[in-house]
N, C-alpha and C positions, 0 to 999 in steps of 0.2 A: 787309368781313367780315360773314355773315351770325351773329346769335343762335343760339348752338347748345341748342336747346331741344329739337325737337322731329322735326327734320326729317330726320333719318338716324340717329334713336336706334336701330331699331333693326338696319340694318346693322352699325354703329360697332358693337354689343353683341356678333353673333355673331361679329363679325373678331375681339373682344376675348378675347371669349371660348374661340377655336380660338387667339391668339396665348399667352395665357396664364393659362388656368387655374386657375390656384395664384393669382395673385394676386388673380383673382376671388373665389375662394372666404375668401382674406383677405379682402377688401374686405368682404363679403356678410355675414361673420361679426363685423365690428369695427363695421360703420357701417351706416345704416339706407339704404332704397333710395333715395333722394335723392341723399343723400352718395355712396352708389357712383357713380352716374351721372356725378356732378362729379366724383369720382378719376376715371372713365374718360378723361372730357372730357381734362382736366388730366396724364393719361396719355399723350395719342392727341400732346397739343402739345407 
């Protein structure tokens, strides 16, 4: 398994982003742009 740092952030964002909305906007509003990233991450698995 590759480090997911860097390398398809931002695909993984707009899939995320068209999948669910709403819980972006949670995310975005509870945690700072780092931590979103890792909920996503942590989301996607």
């Amino acid at each position: 398994m590759r480090p997911r740092r860097y390398p398809y952030s931002g695909k993984k964002e707009s899939t995320f982003v068209k999948a669910d909305p709403k819980l972006v906007e949670k995310i975005l509003r509870n945690t700072s742009f780092l931590e979103r990233l890792q909920a996503v991450l942590a989301t996607k698995l």
